[in-house]
Each structure stands twice: as C-alpha cells, then as structure tokens.
N, C-alpha and C positions, 0 to 999 in steps of 0.2 A: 823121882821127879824127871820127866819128859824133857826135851829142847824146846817144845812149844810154853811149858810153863816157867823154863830160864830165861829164856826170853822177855816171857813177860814182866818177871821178876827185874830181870836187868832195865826192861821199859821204865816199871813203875821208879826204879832208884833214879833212873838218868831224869825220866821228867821231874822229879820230887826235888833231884840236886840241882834244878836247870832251868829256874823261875826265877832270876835275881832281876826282872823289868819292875819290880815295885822299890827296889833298894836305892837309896840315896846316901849321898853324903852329908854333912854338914849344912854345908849353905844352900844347896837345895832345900832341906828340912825348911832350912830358914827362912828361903823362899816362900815355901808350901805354909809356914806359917803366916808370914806375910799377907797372901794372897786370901788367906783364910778370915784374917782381920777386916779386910777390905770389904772382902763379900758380908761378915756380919754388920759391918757402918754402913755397909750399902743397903741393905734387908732394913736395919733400924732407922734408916735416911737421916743419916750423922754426915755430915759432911767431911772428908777424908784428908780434906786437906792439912791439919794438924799429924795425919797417920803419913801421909808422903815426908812433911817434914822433916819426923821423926825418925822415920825407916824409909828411904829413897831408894825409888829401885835399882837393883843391882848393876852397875860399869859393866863395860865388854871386858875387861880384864878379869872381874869377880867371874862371871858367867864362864871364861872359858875356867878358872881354877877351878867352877864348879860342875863344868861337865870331867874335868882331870881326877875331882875327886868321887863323884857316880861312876867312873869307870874303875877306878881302883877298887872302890867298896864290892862293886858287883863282881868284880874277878877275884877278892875274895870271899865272899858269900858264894860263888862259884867251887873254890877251891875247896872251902870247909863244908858245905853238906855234901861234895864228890869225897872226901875222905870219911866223912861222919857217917855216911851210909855205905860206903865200900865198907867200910870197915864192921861194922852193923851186920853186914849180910853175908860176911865171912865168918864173924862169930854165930850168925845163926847156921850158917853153910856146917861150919864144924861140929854144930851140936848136932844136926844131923848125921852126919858120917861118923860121927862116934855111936850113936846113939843107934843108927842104918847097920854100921859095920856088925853090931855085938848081936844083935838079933839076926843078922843074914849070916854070919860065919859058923856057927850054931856056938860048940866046944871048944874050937881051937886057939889057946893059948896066943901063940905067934901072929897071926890074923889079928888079933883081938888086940895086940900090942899096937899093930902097923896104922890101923885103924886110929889105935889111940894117938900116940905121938902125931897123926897127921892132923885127928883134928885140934890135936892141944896148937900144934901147930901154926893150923889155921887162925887158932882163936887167939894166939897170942899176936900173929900179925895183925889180926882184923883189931885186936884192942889199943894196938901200939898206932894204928891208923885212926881211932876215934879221940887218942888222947891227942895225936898232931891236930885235929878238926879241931878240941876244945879249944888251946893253945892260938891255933888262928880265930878262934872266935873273940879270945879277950883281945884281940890285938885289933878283931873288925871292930868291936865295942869300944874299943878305945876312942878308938881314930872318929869316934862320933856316927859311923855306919846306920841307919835306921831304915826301916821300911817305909814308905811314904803313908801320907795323912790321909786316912780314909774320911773322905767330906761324905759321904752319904746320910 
C-alpha cells in the first residue's frame, strides 16, 4: 500500500469520524420534536394554540443547557467513531502485515515471528481502542445523544 492510498485511508476515517453536525442532545431532540408538531397542526390547519400551551417554547436558560448539551454529545460522538475507526483500521492494518509479512519473507522462521507479534500487536491495540469507542457509545446513548430528526 502506496502513501497516496494511506492517505486516503486516513481521509476516508477522519471524514467518517468527523460528521457529528447532525447530533443532538436531549432538548434539542425535543425541540426538533416540537417543531415537528407545529409544522403537522400547521399542514392540517389545527390551531396550535393548545400545542404552545402544552409544550411553550424553550427559556434562554433551557436554550443555553441545550446548546451545553449538542456540544458535549458531538465531542463525544467525535471521540467514539475517532477510537472506533482508529482502532478498526489497525486491526485491519495488522491483518495485513501479518498476512504481507508471511508471503514477502518466503521461509524464514524469525521474519515470520516479528511479522507476527507486530501485527497481533497491532490488532490487540486496535481492539482495546474499539472496545473504549463501544464504552463511550453506552455512555453517549445514555446521556440521551441522538442524531437529529430527518423532516424530509
């Protein structure tokens, strides 16, 4: 594998880990349902007035907890697909070099060891990095983290 196609490898992981503009927190969500509401009473020409009193929109206080909590979700949704897919691309990295090493070294015993240990290596750090990712995933799940409401 070339440096032009590490490169691109490393591209495709960083943009794949580095889309967290659709993730929300909690009351955003709740927002986005809100908002959602309104536009269907508004479509069926329901007068909304019963939906403000029931769900009134959000305080400058709510608004800033909920931009406190879009940032936290999206730093970690940031965090876990950068360890999910580092770690991903290290276990695939080492199946290669194991797998590179034993066919380019032909015979040799010793080769064939250095080869080996580097990529069990590799692959045990790349796995020890996708089980941190899962770990922060239950804890973004937790915390109510979701990707925003696709109205289309």
């Amino acid at each position: 594998m070339g440096r032009p196609s590490l490169v691109c490898l490393f591209a495709l992981t960083v943009a794949t880990g580095c889309a967290p503009a659709s993730i929300v927190g909690p009351l955003s969500h709740q927002e986005e349902e809100r908002e959602l509401l309104f536009t269907r009473a508004q479509k069926a020409q329901v007068s909304t007035d019963l939906l403000e009193q029931v769900m009134p929109p959000p305080t400058p206080e709510e608004k800033k907890r909920e931009d406190e909590q879009d940032s936290s979700c999206r730093a970690s949704y940031l965090w876990k697909n950068g360890l999910t897919y580092t770690g991903s691309a290290l276990v695939a990295g080492a199946a290669g070099l194991t797998i590179g090493g034993a066919y380019a070294t032909g015979n040799g015993d010793t080769t064939k060891a250095v080869f080996g240990v580097t990529g069990g290596t590799l692959a045990l750090f790349g796995t020890m990095l996708v089980a941190i990712g899962g770990i922060l995933q239950n804890n973004y799940s937790d915390r109510g983290c979701v990707p925003r409401i696709d109205t289309r």
